[in-house]
DSSP file (Angstrom, degrees, kcal/mol; ACC not computed):
  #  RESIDUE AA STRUCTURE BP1 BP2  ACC     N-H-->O    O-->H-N    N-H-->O    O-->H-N    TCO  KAPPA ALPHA  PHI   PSI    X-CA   Y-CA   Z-CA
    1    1 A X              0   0    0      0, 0.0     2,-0.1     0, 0.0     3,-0.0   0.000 360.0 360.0 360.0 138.2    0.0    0.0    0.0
    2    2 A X        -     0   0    0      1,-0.0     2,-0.2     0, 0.0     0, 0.0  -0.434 360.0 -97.1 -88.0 169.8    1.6    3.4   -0.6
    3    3 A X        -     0   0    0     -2,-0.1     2,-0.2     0, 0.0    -1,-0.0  -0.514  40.7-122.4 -67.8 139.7    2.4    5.4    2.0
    4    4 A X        -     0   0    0     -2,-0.2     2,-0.3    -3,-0.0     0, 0.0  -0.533  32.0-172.0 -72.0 138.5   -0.6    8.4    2.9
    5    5 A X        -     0   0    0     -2,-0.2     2,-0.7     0, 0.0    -1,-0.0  -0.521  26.7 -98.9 -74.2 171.6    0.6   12.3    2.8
    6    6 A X        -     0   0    0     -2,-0.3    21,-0.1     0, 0.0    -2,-0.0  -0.921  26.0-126.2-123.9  84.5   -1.0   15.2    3.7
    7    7 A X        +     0   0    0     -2,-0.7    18,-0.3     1,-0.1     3,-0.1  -0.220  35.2 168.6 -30.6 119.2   -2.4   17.2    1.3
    8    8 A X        -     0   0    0     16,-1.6    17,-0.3     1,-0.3     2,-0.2   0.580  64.7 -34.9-130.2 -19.9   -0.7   21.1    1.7
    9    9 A X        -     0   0    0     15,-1.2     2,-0.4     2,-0.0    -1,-0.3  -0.439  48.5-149.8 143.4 144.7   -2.1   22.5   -1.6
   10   10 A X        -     0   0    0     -2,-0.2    13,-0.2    13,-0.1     2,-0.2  -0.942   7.1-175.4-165.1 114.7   -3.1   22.2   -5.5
   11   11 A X  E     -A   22   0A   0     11,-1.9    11,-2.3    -2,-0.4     2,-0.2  -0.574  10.8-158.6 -97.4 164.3   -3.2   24.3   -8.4
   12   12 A X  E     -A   21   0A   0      9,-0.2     2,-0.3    -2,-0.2     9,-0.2  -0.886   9.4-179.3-162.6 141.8   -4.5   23.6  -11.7
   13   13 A X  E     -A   20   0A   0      7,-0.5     7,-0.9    -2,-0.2     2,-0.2  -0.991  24.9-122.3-118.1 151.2   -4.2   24.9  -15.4
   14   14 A X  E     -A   19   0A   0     -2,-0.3     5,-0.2     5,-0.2    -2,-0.0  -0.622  30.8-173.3 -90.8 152.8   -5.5   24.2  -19.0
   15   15 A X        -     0   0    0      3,-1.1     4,-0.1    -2,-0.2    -1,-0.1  -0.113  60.8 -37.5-152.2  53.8   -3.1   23.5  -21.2
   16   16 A X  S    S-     0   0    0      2,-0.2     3,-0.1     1,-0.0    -2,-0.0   0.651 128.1 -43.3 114.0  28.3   -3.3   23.0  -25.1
   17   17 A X  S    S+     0   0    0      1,-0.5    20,-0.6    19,-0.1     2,-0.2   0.492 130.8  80.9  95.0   5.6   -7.2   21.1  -24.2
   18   18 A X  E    S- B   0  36A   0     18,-0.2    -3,-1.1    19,-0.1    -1,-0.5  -0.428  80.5-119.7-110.8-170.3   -6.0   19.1  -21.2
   19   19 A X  E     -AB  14  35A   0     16,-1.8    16,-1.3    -5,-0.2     2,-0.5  -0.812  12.4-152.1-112.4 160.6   -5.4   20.4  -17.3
   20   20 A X  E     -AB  13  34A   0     -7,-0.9    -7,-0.5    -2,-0.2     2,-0.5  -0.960  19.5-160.4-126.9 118.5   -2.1   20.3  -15.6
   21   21 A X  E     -AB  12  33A   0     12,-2.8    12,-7.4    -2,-0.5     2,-0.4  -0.858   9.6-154.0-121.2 149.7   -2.6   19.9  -11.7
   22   22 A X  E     +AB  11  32A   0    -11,-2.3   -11,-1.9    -2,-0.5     2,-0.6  -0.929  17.3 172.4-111.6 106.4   -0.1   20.7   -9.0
   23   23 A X  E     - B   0  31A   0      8,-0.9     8,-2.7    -2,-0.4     2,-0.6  -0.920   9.5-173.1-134.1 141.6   -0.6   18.8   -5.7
   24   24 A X  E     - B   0  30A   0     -2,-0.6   -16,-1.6   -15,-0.3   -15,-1.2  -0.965  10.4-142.6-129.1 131.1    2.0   19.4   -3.6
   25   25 A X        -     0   0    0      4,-1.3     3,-0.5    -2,-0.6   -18,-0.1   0.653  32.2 -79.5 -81.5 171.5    2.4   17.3   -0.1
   26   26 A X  S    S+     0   0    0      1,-0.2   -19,-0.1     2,-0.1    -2,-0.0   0.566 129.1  54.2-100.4   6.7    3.5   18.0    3.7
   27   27 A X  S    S-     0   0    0      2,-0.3    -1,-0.2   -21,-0.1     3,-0.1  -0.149 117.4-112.4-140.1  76.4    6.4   17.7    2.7
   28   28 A X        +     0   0    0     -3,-0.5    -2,-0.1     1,-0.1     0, 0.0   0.197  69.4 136.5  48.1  10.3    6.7   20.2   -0.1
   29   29 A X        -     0   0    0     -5,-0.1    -4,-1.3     2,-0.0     2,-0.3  -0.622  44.1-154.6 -70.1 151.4    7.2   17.5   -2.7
   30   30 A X  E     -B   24   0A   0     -6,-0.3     2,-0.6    -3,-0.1    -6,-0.2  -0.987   3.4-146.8-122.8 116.7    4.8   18.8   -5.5
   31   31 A X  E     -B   23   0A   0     -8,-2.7    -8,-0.9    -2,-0.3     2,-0.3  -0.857   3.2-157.4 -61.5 101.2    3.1   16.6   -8.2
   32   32 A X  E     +B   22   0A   0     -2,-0.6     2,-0.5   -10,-0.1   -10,-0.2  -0.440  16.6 171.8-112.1 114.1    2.4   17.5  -11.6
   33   33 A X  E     -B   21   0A   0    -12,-7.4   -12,-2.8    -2,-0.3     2,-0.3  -0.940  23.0-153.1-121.5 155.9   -0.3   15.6  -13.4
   34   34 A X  E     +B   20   0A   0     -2,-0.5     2,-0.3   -14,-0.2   -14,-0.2  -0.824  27.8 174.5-125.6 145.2   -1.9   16.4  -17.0
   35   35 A X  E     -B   19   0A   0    -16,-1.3   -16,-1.8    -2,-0.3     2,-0.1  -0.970  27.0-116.0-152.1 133.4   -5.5   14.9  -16.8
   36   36 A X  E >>  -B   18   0A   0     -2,-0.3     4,-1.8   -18,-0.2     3,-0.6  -0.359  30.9-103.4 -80.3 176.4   -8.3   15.4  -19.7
   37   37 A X  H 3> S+     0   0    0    -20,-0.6     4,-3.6     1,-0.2    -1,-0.1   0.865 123.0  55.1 -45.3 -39.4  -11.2   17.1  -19.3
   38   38 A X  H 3> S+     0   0    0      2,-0.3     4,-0.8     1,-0.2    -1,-0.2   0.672 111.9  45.6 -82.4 -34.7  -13.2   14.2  -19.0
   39   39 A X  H <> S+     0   0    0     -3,-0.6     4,-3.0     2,-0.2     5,-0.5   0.860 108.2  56.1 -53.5 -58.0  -10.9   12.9  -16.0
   40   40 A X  H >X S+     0   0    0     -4,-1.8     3,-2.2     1,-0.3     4,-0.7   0.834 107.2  51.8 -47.3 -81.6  -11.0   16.2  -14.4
   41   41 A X  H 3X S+     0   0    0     -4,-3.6     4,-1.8     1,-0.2     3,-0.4   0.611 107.2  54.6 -28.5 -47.2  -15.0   15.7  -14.5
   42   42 A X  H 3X S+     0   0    0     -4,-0.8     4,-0.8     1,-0.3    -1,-0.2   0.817 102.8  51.3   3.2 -79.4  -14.6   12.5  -12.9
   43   43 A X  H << S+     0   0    0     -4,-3.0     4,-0.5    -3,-2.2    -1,-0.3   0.319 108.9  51.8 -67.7  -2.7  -12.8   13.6  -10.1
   44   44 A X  H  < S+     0   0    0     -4,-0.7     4,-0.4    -5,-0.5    -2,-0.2   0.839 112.0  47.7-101.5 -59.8  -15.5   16.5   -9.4
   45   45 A X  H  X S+     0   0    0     -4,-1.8     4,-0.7     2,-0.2    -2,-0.2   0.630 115.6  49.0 -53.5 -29.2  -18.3   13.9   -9.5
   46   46 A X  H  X S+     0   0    0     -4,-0.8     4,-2.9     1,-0.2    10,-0.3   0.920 110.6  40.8 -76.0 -51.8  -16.1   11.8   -7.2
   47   47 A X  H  > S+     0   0    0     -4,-0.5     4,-1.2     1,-0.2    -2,-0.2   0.703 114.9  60.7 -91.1 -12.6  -15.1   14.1   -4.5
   48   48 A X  H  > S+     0   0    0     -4,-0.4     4,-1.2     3,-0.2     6,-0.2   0.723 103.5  50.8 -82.1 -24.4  -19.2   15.6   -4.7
   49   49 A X  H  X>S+     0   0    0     -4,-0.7     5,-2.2     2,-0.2     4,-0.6   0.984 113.2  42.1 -62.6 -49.4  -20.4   12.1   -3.8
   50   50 A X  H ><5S+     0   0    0     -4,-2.9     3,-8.6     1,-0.2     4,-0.4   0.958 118.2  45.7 -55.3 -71.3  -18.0   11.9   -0.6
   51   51 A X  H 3<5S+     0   0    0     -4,-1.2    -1,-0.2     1,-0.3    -2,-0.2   0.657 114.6  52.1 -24.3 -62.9  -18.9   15.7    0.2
   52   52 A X  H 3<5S-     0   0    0     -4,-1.2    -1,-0.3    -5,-0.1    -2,-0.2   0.591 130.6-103.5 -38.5 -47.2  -22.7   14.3   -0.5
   53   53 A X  T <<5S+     0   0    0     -3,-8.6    -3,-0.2    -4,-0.6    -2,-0.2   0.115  82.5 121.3 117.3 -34.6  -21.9   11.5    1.9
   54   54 A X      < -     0   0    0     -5,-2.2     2,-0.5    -4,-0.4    -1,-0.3   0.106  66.6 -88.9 -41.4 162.9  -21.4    9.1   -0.5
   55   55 A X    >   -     0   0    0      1,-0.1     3,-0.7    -3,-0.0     2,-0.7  -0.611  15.9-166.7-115.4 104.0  -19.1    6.9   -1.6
   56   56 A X  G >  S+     0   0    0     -2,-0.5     3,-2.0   -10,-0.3    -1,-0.1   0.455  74.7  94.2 -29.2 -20.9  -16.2    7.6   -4.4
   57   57 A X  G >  S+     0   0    0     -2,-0.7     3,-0.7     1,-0.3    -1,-0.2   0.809  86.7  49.1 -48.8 -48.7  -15.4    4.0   -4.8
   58   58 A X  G <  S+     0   0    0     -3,-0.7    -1,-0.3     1,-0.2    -2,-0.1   0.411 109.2  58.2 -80.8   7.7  -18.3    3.9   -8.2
   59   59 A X  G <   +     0   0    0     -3,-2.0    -1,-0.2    -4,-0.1   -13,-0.2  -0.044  68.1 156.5-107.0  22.0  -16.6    7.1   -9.6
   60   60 A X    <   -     0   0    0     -3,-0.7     2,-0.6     1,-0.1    -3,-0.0  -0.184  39.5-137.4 -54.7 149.4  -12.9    5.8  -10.0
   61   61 A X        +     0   0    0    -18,-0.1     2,-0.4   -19,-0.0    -1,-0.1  -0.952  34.9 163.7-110.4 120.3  -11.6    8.3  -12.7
   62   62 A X              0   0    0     -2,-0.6    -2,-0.0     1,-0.1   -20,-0.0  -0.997 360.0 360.0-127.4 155.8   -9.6    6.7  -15.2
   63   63 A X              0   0    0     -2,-0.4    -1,-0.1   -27,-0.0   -25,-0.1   0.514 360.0 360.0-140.3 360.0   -8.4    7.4  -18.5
């Protein structure tokens, strides 16, 4: 299992019809991931189910 972090804070830009998102750790490592739209939507729907009360598990985003 990998190890859990601590989110510290995430940026995001479009870029040529994709996004490039910045999620950067507790300990300042930052991670750059390019995602399509269609992920990015995914992940929106996902993290509004949890908010919701739900659960993300049927919303896995892959692409």
């Amino acid at each position: 299992m990998a190890e859990r972090r601590i989110l510290a804070g995430f940026a995001s830009e479009s870029d040529d019809g994709s996004f490039v998102i910045h999620i950067v750790d507790d300990r300042d490592e930052v991670f750059e991931i390019r995602a399509s739209r269609e992920n990015v939507e995914l992940m929106v729907a996902n993290l509004q189910a949890v908010l919701g009360g739900g659960s993300g598990e049927a919303n896995h985003a892959k692409g």
